[in-house]
N, C-alpha and C positions, 0 to 999 in steps of 0.2 A: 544591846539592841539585836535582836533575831536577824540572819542574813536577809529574810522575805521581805523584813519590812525597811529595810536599808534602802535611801534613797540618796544616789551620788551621782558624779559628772559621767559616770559609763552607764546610767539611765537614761541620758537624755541622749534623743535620737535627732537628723536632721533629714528628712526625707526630700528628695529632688522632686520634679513635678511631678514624673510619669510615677511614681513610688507612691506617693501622694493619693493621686489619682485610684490607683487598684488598689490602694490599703483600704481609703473610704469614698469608693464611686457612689454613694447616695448622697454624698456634699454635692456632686456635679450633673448626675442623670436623675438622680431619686430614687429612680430602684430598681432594682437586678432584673428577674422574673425570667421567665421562659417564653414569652412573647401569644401566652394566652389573653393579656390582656395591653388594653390599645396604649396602657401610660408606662410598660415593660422598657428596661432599657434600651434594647436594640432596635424598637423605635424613636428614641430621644436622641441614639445616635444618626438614625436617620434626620428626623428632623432639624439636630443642627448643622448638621451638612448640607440641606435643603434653606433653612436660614439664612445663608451665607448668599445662596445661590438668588433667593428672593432680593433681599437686600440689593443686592446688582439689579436686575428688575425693576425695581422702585426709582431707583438711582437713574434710569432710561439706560441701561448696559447690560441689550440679552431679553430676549422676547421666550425663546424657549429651554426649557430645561429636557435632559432625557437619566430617567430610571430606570437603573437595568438590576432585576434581582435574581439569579440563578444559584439554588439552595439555599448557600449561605453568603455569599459574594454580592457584596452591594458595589452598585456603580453609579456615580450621580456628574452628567458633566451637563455646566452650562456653558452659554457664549457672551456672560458679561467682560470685563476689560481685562479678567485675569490677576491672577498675585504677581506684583511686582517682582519680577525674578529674581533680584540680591534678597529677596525678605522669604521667600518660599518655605526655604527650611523652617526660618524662627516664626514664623506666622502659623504650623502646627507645632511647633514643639516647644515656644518659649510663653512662658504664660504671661499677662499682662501687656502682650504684644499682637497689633491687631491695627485693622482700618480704622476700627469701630469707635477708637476714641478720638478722632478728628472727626467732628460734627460735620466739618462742611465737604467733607468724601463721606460719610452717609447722616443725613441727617433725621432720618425717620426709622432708625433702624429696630430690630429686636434682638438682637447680637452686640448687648453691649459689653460684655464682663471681659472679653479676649480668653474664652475659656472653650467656648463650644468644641471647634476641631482638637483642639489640645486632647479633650476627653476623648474625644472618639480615637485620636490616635495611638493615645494610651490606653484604650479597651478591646484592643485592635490585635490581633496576631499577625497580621497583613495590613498595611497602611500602605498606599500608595497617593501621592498629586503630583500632580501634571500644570503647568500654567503654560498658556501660550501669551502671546504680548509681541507685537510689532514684528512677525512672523519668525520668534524667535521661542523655544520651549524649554522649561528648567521644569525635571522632574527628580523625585525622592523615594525613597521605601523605607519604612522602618517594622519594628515588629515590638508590639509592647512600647512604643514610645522610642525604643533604641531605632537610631540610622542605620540603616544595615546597607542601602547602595543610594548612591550621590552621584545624581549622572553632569556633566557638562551641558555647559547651555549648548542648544545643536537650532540650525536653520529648520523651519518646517514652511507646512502647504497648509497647516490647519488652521482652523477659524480660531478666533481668540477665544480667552473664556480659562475656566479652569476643569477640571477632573479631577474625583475623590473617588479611588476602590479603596474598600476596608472588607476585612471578614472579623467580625464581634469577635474575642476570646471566649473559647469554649471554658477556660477555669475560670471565667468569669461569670459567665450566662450559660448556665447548665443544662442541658436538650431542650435549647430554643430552637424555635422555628419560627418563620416569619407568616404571618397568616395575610392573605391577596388582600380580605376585605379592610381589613385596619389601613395599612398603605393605602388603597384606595380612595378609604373618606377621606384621609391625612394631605392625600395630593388635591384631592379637588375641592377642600377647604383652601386650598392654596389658589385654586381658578378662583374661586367665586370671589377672594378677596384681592384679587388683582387683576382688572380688564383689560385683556388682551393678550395674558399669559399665555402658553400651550404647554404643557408637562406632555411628557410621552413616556409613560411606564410597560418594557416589555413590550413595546409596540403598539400598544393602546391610546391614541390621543383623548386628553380630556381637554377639555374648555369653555368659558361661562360667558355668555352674553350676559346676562342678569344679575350677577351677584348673587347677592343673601337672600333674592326671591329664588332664583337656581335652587339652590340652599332647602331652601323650605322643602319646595316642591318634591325635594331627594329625600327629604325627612319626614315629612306626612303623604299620605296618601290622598288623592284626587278627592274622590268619597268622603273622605272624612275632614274635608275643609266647611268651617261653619261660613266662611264667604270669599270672597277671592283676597287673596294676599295685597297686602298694602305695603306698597314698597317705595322706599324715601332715601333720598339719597342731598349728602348738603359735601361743604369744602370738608376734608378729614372727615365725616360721618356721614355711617350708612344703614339702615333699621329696615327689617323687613318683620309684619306683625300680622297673626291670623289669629283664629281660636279653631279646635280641636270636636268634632261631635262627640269623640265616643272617651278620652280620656279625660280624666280627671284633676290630676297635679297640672305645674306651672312645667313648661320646658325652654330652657334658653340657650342657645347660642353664642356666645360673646367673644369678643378679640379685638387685640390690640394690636396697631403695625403687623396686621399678617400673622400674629399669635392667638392659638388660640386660646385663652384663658378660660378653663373650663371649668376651676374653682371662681370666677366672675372677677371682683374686686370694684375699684370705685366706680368705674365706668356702668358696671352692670346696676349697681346697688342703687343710681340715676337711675339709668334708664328705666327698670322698674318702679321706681317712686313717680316719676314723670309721665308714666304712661297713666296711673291712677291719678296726678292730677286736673289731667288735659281732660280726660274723659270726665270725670266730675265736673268739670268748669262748661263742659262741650254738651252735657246732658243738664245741668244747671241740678243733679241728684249727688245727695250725699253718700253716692254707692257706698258699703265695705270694700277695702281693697280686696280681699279677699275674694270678693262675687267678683271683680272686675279682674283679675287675674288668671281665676278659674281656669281649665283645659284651654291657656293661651300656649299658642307657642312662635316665641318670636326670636332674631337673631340683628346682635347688635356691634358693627363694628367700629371703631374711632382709633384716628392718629395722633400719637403722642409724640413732643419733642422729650427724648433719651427716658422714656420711660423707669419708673424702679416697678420692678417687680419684687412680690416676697420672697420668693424661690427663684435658686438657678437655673430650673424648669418652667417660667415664666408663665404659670399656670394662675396667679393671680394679680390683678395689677393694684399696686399699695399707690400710685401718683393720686396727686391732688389736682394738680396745674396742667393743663395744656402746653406749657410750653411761656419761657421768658416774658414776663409781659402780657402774658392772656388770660383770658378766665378761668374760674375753677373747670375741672371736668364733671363737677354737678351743672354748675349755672351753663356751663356749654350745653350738655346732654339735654337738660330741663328745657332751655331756649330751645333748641330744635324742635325736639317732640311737641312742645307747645304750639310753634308756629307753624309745622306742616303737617302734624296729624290732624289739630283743628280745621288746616284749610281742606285737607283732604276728605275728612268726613262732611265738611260743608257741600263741598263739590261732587261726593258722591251720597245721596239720602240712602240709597238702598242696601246699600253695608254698613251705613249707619242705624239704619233700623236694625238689621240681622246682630250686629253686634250691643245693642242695646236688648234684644229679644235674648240672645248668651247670657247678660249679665243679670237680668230680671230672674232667668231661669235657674240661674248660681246660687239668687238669693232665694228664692222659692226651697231647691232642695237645703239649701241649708239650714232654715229656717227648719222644715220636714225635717232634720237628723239631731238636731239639737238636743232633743229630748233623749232620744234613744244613744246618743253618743256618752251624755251623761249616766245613763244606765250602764252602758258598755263598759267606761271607766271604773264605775265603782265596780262592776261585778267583776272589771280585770284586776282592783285591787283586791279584794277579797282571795279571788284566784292565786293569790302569792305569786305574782309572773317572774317573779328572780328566782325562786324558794322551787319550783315546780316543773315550768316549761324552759325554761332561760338559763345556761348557766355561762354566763358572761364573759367578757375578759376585761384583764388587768385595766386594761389603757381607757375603758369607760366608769372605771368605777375610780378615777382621778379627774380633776375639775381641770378638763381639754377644750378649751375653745372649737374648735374645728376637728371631731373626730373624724370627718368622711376622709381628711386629709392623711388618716394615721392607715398604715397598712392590714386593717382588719376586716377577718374573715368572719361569718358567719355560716356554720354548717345549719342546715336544716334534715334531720334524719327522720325513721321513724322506727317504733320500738326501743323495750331498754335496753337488749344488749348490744344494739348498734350504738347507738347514742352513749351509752354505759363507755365502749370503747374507744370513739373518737374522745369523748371527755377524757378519758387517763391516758391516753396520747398526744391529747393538745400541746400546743402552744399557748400555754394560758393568758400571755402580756397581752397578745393579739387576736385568737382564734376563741369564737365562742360557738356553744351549742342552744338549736331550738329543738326539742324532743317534739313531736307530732304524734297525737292519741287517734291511731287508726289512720282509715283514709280519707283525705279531706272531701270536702263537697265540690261536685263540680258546680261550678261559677257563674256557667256560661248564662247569658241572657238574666242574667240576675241586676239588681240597683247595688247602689252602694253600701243599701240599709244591710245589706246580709252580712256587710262584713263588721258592722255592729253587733250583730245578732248570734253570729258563727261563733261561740270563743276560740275558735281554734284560730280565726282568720283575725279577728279582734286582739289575739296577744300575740300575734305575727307582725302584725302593723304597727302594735304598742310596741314591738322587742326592733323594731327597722324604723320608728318614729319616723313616720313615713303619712301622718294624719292627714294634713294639709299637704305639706309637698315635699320637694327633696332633697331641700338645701340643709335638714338635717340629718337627712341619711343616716344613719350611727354606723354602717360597715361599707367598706369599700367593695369587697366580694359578696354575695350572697351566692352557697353552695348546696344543692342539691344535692343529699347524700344516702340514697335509696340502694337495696337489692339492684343486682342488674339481672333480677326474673322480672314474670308478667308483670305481678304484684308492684313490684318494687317500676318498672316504668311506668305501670297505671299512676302510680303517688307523683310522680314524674309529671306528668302532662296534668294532672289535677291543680299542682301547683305551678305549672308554666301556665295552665289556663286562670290563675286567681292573676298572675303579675299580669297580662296579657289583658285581660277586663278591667281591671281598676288600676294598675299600676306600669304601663306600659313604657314607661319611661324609663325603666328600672333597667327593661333591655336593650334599649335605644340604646342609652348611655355606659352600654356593657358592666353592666354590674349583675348580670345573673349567667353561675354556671350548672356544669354537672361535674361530679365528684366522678373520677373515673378511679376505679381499684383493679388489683388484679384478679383475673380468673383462674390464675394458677401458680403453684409454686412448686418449680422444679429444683430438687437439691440433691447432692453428693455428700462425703464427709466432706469434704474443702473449700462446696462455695457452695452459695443461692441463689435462683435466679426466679425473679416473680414477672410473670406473664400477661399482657395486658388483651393479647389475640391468640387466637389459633396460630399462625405463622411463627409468632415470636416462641409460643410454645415448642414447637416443631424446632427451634430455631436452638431452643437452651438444652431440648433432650440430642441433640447431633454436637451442642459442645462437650455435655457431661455426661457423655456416654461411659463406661456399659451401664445399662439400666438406672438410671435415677429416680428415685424418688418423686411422687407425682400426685401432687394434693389439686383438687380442684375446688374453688373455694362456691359456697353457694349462696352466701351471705353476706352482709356485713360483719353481721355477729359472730361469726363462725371467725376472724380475722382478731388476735391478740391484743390486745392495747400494744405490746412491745412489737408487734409487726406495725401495727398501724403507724406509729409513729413515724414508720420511712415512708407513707403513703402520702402523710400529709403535711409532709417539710418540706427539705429543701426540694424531695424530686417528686411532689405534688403533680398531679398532672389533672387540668380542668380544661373541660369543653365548653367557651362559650356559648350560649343560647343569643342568637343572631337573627333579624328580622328581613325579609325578602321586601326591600321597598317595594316589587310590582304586587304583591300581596297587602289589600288591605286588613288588619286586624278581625275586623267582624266578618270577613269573606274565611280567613282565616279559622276562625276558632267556630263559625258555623259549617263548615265541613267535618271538622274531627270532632266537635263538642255536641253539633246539632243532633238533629233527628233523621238524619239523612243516610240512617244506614246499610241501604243497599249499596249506594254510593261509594261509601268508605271500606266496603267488605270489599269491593273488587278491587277496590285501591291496593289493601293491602295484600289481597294474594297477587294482584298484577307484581307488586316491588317481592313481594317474599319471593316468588318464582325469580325476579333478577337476580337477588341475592342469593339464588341458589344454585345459577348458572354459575356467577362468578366465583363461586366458593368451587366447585364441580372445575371449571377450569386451570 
């Protein structure tokens, strides 16, 4: 037998926890990332330190929490009852050890597995907690999971409660950064789903008299409510339900104990079925769900005793049961919506009309697209959409129940030697390419027929199976991979203006970026450095002085497949595309897309002159 394929007792290895942990942290967080996107580990380290914190809250121990995030240094103390001070240490650092498995010290929790801080303390360069309890304090440090200082228990003046600083491990999470808006939504999904909380991040108080009507209101814009929010609240459940004027997919909110499960699971898969049959039964019409679903967008929370989740990141919930003894969490969800949405629309005719005039108008254009949808099909099959515009990756051309949950990218570029490039540098398991023939149509003020019409927009939708709505998503990311000249931003807002008109959901839910490359490559004989600013520029010619080498790049195409390859790996670098809730959509896309170009010309020399101070400074 060959050495290689020798397999004996010095092959098998026995990993401790913390080893465990940074061998395969996507068993625990799900995935690495650089904190461009909102499911990036060093938020899931957040949030299960914030978990911990709720949990006491729920528990009636500790009304406010405070967040403090300066660069990289996270800080999270609450004032529920505190870690037991003999358990401090093994409560981060021994796995399978935890409150969470004695129901009745928390019995509605989301922090069941006794894993959460563990991870975060082995993804940690700096771990630090703090417990106070009967004005006594027992605090720790480790670094990687390792103890590095074990302080005595010491008298104190402090309020009860506990404290967690961590800074993420840089060989872990590779130029991450924490972005304000993500934290943001993260906390005050945490008001809206627990009345009378206060978070204080950085100094900023949030908090929700309203709940998941809160909720809404922070998610749609005023304007584009089809009638005022319906919001219902019962024991363990809470539903708040509109519809949408100007988009088009379903959008939903869902959570479980303070989780937000944004992959849905049985609770959500109710509540949507329950919402279609209340209304049929309440209109006595055999809507299509489909019409009755239409540009809804509603947010659904319910309490589970020890919920299971699918993942350790508790983003879907797999429970059947309520809890010992109770009903399903179908016939729960079903029963509510039945008996308060009905009485609700009883009690109110005038949003029962408005909402019966949405769903009539669903089926109208639907009916209107039918014809033309089937043309659109066959002519996208005719088109060879894999063979032509598409060139796929691995992990869909495998029969995957749930691709949106797989970490795939979708480049959308335009020309072939761009497109030509990114394709021989991919990541083929995960990373696909959409080739674009010129520059798309703008969008603006257009129906929906046009994206039947447009083949370009037609096998964008077929390649994001994104027809109906977006619970099939096929990619996780969708990347905008343009020039960074005129050209190449024009293709830029042409295509943030198709997602923004018909698919706005796309960016709610952070799944659209931009492809950020470098403008320059500064090299020596002994290193290379690629430049993403002016600054950084400035920055590489003062390290590899004398005289370096100095390419400035003008294209995509002008960029190697074997350079590319470091652009869009591990040290990828993408800019969200993010929505101004005080900005509605149509206010939005009718200044920069409209007709209003006097308007927009002063716009832009007004910000060029800024940017040109500051650059001058």
């Amino acid at each position: 037998m060959s050495e290689e394929n020798q397999y004996t007792e010095d092959n098998i290895r026995s990993l401790d926890w913390k080893e465990h942990i940074r061998m395969r942290p996507g068993m625990y967080i799900g995935k690495l990332g650089d904190g461009s996107s909102p499911d990036d580990g060093i938020y899931i380290l957040l949030k299960e330190v914030m978990d911990n914190c709720i949990d006491e809250f729920v528990m009636g121990a500790g009304k406010t929490i405070e967040v403090t995030i300066r660069d990289k240094t996270v800080s999270v103390r609450d004032y529920g009852r505190g870690i037991p001070l003999g358990k401090v240490i093994d409560v981060v650092s021994k796995m399978n050890t935890g409150g969470k498995y004695d129901s009745l010290a928390f019995k509605k929790s989301v922090g069941l597995n006794g894993v959460g801080t563990k991870a975060v303390n082995a993804l940690s360069n700096y771990f630090r907690v703090e417990s106070v309890r009967d004005d006594k304090q027992k605090a720790a440090e480790f670094s990687a999971g390792n103890l590095t200082v074990e302080e005595d228990i010491i008298d104190t003046t402090k309020r009860k409660g506990t404290k967690v600083i961590f800074i993420p491990d840089e060989a872990i999470f590779k130029n991450y950064k924490f972005r304000n808006e993500y934290i943001i939504k993260m906390l005050k999904n945490y008001c809206y789903l627990n009345n009378g909380l206060t978070i204080i991040y950085n100094g900023e108080k949030f908090y929700s008299e309203n709940g998941l009507k809160d909720l809404l209101e922070e998610n749609i814009h005023a304007d584009d409510l089809e009638y005022p929010i319906i919001h219902l609240k019962g024991d363990d459940i809470e539903i708040a339900i509109t519809h949408s004027k100007s988009q088009y997919s379903e959008e939903y909110h869902s959570f479980v104990n303070g989780q937000n499960t944004t992959q849905g699971g049985t609770h959500l898969a109710a509540f949507r079925e329950a919402i279609v049959k209340t209304i049929r039964e309440f209109y006595n019409k055999g809507f299509e769900a489909s019409d009755v679903r239409k540009s809804i967008v509603s947010a659904v929370s319910i309490k589970v005793m020890e919920p299971v989740f699918e993942s350790q990141t508790k983003t879907k919930l797999g429970s059947t049961d309520i809890g010992p003894d109770l009903p399903s969490v179908r016939t729960f969800v079903n029963d509510f919506v039945k008996n308060k949405l009905d009485n609700y629309l009883h009690k109110n005719p005038e949003t029962a009309d408005a909402l019966q005039r949405k769903i009539l108008q669903a089926e109208r254009e639907r009916k209107e697209l039918s014809g033309i949808r089937k043309l659109a099909k066959d002519r996208a099959k005719k088109s060879s959409l894999h063979n032509k515009k598409l060139r796929d990756c691995r992990v869909h051309l495998t029969d995957i129940k749930n691709p949106k949950s797989l970490e795939s990218t979708l480049f959308i570029t335009e020309g072939d030697s761009a497109s030509g490039s990114i394709t021989k540098s991919r990541d083929v398991n995960t990373q696909a390419v959409f080739s674009l023939r010129g520059k798309p149509l703008n969008s603006y003020g257009m129906t929906k027929k046009i994206v039947y019409e447009n083949e370009e927009f037609n096998l964008l939708q077929a390649a994001l199976d994104i027809e109906d709505d977006m619970e099939n998503l096929r990619y996780n990311k969708i990347v905008i991979a343009t020039d960074a000249d005129v050209d190449g931003m024009h293709i830029r807002l042409l295509l943030i203006t198709f997602f923004l008109q018909f698919f706005p959901e796309l960016i709610k839910e952070n799944h659209l970026y931009i492809l950020q490359t470098p403008l320059f490559r500064i090299r020596n004989k002994k290193e290379t450095i690629y430049c993403y600013s002016d600054q950084e520029r400035r920055d590489a010619m003062e390290k590899l002085k004398p005289k370096p080498e100095i390419t400035r790049f003008k294209g995509l195409g002008e960029i190697s497949p074997n350079e590319f390859q470091f652009f869009i790996g591990e040290d990828i670098r993408l800019d969200p595309i993010m929505l101004d809730k005080n900005t509605s959509i149509e206010t939005l896309l009718e200044f920069y897309m409209g007709k209003n170009t006097p308007d927009r010309q002063e716009f832009i020399i007004n910000n060029l002159k800024v940017e040109l101070d500051a650059v001058a400074e």
